[in-house]
N, CA, C and O atoms as a Tripos MOL2 file, in Angstrom:
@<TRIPOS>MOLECULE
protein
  308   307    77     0     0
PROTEIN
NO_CHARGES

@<TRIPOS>ATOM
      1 N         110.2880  112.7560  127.7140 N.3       1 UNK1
      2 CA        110.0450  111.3310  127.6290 C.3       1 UNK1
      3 C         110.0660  110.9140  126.1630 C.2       1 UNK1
      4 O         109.6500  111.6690  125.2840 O.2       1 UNK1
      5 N         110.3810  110.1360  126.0020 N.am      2 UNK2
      6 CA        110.6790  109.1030  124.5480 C.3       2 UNK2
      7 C         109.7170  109.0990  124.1290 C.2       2 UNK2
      8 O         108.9330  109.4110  125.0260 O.2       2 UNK2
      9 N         109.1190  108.8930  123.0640 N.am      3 UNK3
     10 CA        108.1240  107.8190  122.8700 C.3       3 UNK3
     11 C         108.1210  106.7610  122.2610 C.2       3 UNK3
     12 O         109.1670  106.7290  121.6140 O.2       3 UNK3
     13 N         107.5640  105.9010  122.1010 N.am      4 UNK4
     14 CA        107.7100  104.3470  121.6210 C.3       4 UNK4
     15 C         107.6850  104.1470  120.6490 C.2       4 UNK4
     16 O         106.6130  104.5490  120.1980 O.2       4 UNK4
     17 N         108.3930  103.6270  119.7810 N.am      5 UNK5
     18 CA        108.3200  103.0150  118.1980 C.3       5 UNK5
     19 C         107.0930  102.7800  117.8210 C.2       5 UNK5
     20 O         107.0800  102.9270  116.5990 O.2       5 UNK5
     21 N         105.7730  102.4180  118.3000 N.am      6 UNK6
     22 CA        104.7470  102.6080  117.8510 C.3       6 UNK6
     23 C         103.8560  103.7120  117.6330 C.2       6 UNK6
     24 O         103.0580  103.7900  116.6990 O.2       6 UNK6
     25 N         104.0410  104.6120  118.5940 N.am      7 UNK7
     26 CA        103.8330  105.8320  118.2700 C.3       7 UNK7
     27 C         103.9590  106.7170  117.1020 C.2       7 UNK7
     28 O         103.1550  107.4180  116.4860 O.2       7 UNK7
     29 N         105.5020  106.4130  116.9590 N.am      8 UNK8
     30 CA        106.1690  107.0550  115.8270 C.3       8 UNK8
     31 C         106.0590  106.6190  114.3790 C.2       8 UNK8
     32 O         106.4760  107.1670  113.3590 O.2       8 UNK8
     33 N         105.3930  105.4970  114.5530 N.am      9 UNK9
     34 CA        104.7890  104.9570  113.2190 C.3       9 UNK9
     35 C         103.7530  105.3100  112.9130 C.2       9 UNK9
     36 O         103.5550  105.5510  111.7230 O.2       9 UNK9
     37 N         102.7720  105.4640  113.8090 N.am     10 UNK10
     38 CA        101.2330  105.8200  113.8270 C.3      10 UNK10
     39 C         101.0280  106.9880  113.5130 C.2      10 UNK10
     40 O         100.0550  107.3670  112.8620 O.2      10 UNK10
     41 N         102.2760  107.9710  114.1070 N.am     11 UNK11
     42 CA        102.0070  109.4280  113.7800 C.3      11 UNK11
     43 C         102.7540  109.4290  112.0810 C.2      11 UNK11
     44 O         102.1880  110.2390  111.3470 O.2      11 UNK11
     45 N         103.9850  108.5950  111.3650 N.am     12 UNK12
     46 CA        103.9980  108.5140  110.3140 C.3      12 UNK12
     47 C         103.1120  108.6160  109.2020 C.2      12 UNK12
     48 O         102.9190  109.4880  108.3560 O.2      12 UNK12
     49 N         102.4940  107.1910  109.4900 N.am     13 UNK13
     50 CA        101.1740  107.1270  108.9910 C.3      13 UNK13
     51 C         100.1520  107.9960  108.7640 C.2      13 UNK13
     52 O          99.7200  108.4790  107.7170 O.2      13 UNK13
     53 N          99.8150  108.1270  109.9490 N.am     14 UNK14
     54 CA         98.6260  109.8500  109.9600 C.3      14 UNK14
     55 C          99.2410  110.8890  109.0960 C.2      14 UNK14
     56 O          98.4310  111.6060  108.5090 O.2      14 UNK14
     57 N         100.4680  111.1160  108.8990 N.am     15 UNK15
     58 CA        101.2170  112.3090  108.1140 C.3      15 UNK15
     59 C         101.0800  111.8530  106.6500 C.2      15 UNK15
     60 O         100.6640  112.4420  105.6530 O.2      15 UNK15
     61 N         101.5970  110.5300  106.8570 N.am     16 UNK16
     62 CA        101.4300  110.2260  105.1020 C.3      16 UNK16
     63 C          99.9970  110.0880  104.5460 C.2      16 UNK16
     64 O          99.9390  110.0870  103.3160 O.2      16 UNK16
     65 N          98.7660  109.9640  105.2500 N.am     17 UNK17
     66 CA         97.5150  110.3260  105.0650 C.3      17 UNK17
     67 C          97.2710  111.1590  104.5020 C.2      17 UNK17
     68 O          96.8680  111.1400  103.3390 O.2      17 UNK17
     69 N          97.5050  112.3900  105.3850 N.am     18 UNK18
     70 CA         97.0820  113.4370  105.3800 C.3      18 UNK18
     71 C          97.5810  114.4570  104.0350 C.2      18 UNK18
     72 O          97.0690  115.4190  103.4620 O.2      18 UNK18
     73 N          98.4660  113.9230  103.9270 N.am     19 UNK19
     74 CA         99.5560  114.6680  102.6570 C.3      19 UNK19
     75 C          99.4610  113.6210  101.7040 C.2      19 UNK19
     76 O         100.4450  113.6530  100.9650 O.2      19 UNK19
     77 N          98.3570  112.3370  101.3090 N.am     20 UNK20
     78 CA         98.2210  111.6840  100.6520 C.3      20 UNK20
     79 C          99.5390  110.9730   99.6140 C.2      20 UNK20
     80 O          99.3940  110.6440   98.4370 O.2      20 UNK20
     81 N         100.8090  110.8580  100.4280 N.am     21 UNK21
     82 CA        101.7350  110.3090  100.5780 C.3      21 UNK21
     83 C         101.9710  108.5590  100.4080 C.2      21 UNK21
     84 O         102.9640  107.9520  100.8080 O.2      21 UNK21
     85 N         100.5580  107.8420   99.5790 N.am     22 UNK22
     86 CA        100.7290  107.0320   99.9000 C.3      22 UNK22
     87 C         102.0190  105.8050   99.2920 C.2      22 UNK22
     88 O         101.6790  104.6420   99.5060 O.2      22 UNK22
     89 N         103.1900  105.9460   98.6930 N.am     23 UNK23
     90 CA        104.2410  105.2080   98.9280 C.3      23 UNK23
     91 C         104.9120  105.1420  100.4290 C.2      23 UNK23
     92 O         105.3270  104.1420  101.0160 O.2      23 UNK23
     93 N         104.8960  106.3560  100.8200 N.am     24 UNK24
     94 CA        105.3400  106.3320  102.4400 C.3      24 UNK24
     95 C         104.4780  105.0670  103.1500 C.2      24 UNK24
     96 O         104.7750  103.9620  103.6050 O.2      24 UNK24
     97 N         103.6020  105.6250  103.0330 N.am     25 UNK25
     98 CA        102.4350  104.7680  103.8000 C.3      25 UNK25
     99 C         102.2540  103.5580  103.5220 C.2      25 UNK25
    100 O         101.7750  102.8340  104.3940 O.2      25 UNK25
    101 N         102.6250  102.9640  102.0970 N.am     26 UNK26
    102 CA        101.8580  101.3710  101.8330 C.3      26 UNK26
    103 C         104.0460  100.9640  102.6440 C.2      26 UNK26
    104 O         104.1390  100.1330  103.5480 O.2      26 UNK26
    105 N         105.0880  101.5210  102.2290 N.am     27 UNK27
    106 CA        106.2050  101.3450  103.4740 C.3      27 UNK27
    107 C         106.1490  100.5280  104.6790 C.2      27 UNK27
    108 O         106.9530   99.6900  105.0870 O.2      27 UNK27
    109 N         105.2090  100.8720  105.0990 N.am     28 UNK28
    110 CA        104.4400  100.9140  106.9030 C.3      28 UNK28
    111 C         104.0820   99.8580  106.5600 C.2      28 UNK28
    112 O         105.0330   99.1300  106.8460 O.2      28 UNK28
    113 N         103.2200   99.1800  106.0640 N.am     29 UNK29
    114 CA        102.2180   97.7910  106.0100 C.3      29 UNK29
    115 C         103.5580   96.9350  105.3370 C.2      29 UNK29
    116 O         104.5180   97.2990  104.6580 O.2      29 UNK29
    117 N         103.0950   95.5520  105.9060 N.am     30 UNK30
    118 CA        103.5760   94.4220  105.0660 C.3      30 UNK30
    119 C         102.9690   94.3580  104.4690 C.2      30 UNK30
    120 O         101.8540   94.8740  104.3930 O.2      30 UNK30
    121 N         103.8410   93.2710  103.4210 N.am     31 UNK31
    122 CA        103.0320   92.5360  102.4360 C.3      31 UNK31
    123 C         101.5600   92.1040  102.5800 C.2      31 UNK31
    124 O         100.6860   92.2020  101.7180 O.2      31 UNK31
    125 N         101.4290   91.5400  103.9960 N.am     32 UNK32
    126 CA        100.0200   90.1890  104.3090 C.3      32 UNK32
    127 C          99.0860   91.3840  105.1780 C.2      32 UNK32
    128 O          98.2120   90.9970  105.9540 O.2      32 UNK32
    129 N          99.2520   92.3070  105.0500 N.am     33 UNK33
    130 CA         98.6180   93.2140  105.9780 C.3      33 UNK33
    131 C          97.1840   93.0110  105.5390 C.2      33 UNK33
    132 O          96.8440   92.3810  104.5380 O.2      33 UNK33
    133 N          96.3360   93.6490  106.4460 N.am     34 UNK34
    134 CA         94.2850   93.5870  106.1730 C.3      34 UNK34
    135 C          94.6540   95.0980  106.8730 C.2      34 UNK34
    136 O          95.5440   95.3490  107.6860 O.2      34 UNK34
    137 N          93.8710   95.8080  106.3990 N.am     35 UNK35
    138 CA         93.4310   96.9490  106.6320 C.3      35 UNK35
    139 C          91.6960   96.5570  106.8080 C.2      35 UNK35
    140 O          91.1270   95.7960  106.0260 O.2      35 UNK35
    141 N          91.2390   97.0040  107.5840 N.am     36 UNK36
    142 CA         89.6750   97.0890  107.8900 C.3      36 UNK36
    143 C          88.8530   98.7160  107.3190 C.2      36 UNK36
    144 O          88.9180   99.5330  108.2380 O.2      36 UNK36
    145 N          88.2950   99.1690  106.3280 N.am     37 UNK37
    146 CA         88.2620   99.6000  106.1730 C.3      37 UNK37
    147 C          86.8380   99.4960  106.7170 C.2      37 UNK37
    148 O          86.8560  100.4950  107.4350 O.2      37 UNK37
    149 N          86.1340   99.1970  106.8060 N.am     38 UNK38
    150 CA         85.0370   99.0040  107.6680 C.3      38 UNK38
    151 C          84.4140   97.7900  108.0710 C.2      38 UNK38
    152 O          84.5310   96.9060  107.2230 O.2      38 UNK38
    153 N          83.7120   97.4270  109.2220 N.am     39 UNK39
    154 CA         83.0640   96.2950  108.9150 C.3      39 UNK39
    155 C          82.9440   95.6150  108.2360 C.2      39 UNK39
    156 O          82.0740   96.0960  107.5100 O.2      39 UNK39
    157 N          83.3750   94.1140  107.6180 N.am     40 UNK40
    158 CA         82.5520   93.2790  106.2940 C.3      40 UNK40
    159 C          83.3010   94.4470  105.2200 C.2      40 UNK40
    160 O          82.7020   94.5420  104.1490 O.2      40 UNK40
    161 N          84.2670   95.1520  105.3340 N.am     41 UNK41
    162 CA         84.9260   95.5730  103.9740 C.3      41 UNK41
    163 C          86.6900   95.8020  104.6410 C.2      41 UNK41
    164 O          87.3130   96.5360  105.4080 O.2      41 UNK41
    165 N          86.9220   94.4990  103.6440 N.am     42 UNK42
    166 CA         88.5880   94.3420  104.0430 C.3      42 UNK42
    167 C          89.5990   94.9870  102.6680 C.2      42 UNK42
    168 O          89.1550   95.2640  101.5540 O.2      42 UNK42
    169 N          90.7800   95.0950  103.0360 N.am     43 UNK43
    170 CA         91.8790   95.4490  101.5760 C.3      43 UNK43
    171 C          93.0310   94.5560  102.4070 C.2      43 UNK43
    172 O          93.4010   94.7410  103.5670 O.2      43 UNK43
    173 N          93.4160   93.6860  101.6040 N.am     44 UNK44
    174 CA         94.2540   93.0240  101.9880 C.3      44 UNK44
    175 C          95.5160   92.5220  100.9140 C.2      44 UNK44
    176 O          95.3970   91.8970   99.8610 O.2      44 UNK44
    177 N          96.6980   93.0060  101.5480 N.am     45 UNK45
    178 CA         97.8460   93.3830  100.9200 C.3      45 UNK45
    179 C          98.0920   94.7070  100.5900 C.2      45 UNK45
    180 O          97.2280   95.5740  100.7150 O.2      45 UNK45
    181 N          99.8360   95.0450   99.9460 N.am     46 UNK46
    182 CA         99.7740   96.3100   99.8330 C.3      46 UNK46
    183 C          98.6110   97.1190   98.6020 C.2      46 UNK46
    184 O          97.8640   98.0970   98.5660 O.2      46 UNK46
    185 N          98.8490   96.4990   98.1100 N.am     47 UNK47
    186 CA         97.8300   96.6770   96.5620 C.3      47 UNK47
    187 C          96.6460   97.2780   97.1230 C.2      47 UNK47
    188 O          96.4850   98.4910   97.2540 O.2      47 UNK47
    189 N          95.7360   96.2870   97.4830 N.am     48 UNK48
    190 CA         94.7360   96.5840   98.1250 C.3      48 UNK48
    191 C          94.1890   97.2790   98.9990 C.2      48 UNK48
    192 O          93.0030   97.5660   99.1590 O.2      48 UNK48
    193 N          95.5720   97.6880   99.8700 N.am     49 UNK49
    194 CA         95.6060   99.1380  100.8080 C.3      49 UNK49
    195 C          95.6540  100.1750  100.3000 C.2      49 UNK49
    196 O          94.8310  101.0350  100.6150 O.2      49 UNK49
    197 N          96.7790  100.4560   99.2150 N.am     50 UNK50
    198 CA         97.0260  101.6090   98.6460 C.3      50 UNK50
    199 C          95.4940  102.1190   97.8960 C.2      50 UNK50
    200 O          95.1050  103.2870   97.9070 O.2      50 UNK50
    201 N          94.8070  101.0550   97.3100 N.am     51 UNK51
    202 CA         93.7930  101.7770   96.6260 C.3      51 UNK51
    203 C          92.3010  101.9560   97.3650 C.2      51 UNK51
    204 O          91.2490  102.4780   96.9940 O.2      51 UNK51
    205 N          92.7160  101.2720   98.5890 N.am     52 UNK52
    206 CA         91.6870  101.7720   99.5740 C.3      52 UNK52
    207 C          91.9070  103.1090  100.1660 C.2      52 UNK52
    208 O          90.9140  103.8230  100.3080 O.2      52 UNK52
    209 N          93.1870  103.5970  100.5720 N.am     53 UNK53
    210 CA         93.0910  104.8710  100.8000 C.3      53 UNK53
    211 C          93.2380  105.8640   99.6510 C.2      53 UNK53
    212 O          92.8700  107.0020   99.9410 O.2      53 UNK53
    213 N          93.5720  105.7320   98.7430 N.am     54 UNK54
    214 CA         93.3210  106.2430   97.7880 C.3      54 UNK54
    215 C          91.6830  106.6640   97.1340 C.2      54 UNK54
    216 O          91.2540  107.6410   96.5200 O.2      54 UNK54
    217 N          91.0600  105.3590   97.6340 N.am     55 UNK55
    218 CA         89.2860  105.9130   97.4800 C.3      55 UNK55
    219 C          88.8770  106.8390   98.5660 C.2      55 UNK55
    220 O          88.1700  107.8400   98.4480 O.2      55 UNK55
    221 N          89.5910  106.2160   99.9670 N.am     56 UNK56
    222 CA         88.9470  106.8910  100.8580 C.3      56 UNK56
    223 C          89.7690  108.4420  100.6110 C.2      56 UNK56
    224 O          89.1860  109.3310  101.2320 O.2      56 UNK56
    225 N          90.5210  108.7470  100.1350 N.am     57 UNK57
    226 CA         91.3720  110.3950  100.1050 C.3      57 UNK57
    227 C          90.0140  111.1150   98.9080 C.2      57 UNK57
    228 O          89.3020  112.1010   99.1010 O.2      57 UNK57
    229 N          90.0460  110.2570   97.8020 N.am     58 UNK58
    230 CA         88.5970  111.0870   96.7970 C.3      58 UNK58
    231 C          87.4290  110.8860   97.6010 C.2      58 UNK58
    232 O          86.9040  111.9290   97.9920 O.2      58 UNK58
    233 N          86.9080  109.8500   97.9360 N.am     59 UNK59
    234 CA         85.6580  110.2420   98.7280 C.3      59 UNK59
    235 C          85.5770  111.0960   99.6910 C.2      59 UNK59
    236 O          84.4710  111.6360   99.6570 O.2      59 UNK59
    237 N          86.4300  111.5950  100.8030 N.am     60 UNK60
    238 CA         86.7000  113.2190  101.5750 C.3      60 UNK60
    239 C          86.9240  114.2850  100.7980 C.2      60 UNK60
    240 O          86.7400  115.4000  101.2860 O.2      60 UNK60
    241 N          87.4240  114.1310   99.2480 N.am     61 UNK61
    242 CA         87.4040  115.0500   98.6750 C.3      61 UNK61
    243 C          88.6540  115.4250   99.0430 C.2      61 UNK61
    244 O          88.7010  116.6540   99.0930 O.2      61 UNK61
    245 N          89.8030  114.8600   99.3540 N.am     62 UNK62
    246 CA         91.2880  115.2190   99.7110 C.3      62 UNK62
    247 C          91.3740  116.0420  100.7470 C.2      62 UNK62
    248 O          92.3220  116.8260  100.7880 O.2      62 UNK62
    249 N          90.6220  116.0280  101.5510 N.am     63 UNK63
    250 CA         90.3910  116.8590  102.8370 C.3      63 UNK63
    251 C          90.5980  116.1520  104.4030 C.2      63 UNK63
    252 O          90.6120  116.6680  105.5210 O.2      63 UNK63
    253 N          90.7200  115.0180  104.0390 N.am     64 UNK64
    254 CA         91.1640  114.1490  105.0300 C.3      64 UNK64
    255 C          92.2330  114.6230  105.9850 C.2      64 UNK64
    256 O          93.2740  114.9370  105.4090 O.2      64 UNK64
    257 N          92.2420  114.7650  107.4060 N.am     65 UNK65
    258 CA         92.7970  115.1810  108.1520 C.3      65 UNK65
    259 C          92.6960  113.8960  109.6750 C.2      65 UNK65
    260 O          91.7010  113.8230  110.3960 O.2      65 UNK65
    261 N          93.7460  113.1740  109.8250 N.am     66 UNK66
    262 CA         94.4080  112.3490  111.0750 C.3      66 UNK66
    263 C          94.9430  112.2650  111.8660 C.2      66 UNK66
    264 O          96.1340  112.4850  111.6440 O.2      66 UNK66
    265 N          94.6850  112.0040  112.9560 N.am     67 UNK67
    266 CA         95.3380  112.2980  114.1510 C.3      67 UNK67
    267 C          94.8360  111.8110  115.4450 C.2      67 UNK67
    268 O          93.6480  111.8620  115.7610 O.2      67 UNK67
    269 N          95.8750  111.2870  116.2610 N.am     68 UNK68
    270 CA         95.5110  110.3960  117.5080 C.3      68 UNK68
    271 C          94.9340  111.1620  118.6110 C.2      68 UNK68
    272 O          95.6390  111.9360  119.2580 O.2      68 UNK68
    273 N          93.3690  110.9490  118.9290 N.am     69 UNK69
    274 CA         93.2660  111.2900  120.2880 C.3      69 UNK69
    275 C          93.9720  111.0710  121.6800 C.2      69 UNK69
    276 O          94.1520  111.7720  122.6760 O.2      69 UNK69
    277 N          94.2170  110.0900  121.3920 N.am     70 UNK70
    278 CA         95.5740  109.3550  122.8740 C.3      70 UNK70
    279 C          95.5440  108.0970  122.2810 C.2      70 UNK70
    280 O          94.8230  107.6380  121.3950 O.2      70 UNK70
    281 N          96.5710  107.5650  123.0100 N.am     71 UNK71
    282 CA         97.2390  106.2360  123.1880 C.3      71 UNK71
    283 C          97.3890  105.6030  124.2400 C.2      71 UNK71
    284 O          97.6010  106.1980  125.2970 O.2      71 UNK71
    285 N          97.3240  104.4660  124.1780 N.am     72 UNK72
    286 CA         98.0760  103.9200  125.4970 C.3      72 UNK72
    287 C          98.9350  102.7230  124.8320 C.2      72 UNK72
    288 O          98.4260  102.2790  123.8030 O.2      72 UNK72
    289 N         100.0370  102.1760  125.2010 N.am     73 UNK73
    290 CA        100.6280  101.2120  124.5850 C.3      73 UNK73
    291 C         101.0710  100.0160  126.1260 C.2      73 UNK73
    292 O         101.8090  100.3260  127.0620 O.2      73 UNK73
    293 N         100.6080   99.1620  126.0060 N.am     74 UNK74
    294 CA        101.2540   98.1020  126.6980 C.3      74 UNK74
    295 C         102.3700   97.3540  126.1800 C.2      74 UNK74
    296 O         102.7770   97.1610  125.0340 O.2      74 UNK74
    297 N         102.7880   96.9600  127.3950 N.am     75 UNK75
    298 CA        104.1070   95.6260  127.0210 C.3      75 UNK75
    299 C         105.0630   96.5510  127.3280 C.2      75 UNK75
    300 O         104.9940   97.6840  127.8040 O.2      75 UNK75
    301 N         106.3310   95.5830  126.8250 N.am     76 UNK76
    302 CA        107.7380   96.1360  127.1820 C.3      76 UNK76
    303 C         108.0800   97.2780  125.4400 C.2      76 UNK76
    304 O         107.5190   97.2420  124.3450 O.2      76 UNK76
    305 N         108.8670   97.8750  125.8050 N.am     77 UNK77
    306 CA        109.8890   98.0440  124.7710 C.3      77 UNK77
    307 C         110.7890   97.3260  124.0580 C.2      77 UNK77
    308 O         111.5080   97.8850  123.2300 O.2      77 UNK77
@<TRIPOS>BOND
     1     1     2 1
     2     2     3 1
     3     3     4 2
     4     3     5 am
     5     5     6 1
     6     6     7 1
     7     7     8 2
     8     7     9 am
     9     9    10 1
    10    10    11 1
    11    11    12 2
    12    11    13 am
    13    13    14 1
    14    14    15 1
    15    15    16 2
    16    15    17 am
    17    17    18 1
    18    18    19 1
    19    19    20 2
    20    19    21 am
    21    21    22 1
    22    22    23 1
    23    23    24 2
    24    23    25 am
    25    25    26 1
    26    26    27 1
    27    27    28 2
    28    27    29 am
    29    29    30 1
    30    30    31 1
    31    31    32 2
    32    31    33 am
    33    33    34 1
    34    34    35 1
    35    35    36 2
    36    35    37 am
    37    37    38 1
    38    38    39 1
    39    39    40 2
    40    39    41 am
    41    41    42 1
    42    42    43 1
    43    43    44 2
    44    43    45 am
    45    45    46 1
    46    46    47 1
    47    47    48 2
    48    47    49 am
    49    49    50 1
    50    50    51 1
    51    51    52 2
    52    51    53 am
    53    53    54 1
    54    54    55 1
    55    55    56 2
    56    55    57 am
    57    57    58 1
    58    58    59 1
    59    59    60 2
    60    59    61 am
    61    61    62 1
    62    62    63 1
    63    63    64 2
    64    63    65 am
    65    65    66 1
    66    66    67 1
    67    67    68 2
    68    67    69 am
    69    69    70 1
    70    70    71 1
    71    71    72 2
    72    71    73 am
    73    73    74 1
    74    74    75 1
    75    75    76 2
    76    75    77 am
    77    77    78 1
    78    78    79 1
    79    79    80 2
    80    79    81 am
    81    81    82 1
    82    82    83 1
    83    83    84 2
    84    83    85 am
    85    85    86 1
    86    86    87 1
    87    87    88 2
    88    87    89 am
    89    89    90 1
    90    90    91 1
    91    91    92 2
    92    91    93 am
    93    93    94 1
    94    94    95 1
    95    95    96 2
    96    95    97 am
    97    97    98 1
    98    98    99 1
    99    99   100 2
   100    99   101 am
   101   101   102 1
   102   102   103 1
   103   103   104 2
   104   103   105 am
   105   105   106 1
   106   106   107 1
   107   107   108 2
   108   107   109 am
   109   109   110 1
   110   110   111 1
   111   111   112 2
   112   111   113 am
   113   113   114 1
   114   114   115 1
   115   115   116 2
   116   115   117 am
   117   117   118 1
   118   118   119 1
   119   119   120 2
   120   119   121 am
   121   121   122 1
   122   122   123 1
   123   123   124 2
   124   123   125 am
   125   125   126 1
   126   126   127 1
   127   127   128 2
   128   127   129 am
   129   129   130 1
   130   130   131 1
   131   131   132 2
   132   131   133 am
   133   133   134 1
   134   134   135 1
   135   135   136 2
   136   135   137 am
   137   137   138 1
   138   138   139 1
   139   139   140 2
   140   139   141 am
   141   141   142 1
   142   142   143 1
   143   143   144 2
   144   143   145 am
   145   145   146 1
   146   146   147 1
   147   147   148 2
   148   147   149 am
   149   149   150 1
   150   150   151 1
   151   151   152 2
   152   151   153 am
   153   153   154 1
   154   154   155 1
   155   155   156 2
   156   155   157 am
   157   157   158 1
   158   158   159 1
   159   159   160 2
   160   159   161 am
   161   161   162 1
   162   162   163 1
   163   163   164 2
   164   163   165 am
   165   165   166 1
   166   166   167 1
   167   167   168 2
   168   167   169 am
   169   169   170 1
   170   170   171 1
   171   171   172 2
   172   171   173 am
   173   173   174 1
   174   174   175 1
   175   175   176 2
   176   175   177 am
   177   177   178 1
   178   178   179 1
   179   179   180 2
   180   179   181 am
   181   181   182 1
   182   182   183 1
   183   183   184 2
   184   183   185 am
   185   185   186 1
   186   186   187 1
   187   187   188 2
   188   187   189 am
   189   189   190 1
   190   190   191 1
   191   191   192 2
   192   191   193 am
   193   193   194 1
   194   194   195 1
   195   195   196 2
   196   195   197 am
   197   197   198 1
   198   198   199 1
   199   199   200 2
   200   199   201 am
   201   201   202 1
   202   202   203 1
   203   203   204 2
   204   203   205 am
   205   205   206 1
   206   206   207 1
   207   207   208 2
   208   207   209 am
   209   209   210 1
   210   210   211 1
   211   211   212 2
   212   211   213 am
   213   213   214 1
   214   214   215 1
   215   215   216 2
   216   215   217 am
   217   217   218 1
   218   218   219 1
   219   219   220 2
   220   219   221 am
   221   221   222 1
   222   222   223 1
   223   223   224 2
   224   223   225 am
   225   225   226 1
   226   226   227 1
   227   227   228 2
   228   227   229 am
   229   229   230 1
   230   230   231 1
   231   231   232 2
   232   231   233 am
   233   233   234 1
   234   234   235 1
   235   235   236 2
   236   235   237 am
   237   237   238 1
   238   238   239 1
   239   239   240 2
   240   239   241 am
   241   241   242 1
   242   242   243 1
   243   243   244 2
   244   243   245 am
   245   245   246 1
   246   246   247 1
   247   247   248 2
   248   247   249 am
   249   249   250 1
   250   250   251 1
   251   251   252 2
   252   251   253 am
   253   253   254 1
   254   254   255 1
   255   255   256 2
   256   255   257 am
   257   257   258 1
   258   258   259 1
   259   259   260 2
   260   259   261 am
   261   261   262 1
   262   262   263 1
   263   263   264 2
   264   263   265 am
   265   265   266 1
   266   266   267 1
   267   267   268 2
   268   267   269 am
   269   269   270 1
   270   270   271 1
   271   271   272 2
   272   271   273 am
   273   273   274 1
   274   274   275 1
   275   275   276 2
   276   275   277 am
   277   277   278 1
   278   278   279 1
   279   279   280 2
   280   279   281 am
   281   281   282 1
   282   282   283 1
   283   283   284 2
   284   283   285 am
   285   285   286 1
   286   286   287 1
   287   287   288 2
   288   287   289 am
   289   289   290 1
   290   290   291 1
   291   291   292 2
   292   291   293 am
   293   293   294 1
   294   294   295 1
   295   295   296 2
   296   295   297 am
   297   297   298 1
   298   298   299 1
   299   299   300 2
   300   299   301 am
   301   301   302 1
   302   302   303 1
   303   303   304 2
   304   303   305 am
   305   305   306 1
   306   306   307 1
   307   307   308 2
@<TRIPOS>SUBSTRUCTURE
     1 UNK1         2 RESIDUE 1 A UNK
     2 UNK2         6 RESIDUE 1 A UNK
     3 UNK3        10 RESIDUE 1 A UNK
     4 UNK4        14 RESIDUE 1 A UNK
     5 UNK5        18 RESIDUE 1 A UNK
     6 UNK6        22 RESIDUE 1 A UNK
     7 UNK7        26 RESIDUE 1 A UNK
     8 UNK8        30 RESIDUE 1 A UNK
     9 UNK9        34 RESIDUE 1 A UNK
    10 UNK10       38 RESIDUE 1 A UNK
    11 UNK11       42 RESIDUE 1 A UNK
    12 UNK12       46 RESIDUE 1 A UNK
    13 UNK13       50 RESIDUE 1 A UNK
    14 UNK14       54 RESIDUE 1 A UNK
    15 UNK15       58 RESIDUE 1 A UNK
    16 UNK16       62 RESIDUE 1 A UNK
    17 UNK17       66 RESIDUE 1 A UNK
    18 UNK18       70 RESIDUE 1 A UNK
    19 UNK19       74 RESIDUE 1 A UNK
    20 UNK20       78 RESIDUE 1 A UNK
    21 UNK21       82 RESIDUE 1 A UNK
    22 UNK22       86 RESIDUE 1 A UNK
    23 UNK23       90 RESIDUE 1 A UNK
    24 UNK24       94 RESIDUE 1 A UNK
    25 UNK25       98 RESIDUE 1 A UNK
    26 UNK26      102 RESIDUE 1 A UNK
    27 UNK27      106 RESIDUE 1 A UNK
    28 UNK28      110 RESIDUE 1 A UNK
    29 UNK29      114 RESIDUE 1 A UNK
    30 UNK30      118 RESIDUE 1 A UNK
    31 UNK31      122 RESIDUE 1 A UNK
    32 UNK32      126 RESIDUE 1 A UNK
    33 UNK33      130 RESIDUE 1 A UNK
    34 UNK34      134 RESIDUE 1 A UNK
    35 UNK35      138 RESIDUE 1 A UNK
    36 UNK36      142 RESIDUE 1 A UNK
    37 UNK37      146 RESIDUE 1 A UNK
    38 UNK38      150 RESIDUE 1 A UNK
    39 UNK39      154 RESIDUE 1 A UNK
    40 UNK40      158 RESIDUE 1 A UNK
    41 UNK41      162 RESIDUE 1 A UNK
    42 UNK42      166 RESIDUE 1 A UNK
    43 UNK43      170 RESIDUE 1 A UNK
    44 UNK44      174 RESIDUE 1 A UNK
    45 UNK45      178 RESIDUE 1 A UNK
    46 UNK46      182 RESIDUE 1 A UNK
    47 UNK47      186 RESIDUE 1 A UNK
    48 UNK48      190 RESIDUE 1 A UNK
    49 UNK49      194 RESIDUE 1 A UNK
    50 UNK50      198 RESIDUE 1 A UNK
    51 UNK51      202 RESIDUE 1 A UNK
    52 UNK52      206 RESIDUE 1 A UNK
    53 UNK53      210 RESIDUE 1 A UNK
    54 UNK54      214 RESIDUE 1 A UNK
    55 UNK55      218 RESIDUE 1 A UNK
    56 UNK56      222 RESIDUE 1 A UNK
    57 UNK57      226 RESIDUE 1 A UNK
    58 UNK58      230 RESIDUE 1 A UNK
    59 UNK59      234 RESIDUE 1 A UNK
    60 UNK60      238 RESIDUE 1 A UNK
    61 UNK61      242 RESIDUE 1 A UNK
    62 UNK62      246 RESIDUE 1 A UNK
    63 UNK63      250 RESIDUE 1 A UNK
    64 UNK64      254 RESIDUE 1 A UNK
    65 UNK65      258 RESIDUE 1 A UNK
    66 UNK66      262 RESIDUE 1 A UNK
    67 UNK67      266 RESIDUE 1 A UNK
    68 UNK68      270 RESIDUE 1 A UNK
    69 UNK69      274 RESIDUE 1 A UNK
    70 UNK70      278 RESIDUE 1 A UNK
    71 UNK71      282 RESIDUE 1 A UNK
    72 UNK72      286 RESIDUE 1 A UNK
    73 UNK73      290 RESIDUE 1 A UNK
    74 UNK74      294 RESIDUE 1 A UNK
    75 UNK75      298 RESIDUE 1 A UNK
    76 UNK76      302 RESIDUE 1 A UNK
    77 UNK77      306 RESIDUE 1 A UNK
């Protein structure tokens, strides 16, 4: 079975995480993107993404490891 273009981004993503890859990764986001980095703490744009995961990769101590428990995707293709 295929899997869906969203999938294959998500698992992108998680890779470029993990291998702290982040030009791959800020790729993935638009320009106007919000990342939620937690509750009441937003990064919004690429700028602001890149150096949010970039804190969050030193605060794990570069040990950060991602990956989807499951998915489900609605809608069409």
């Amino acid at each position: 079975m295929t899997k869906h273009l969203i999938e294959l981004v998500i698992k992108k993503a998680d890779t470029a995480i993990v291998q702290e890859d982040f030009n791959t990764l800020i790729d993935i986001y638009s320009a106007d993107a919000v990342l939620v980095v937690k509750p009441g703490m937003n990064a919004t744009g690429k700028v602001q993404i890149r150096k949010a995961f970039e804190a969050i990769a030193t605060h794990f101590n570069h040990t950060l490891h991602v990956e989807q428990a499951g998915m489900k995707i609605f809608g069409s293709r």
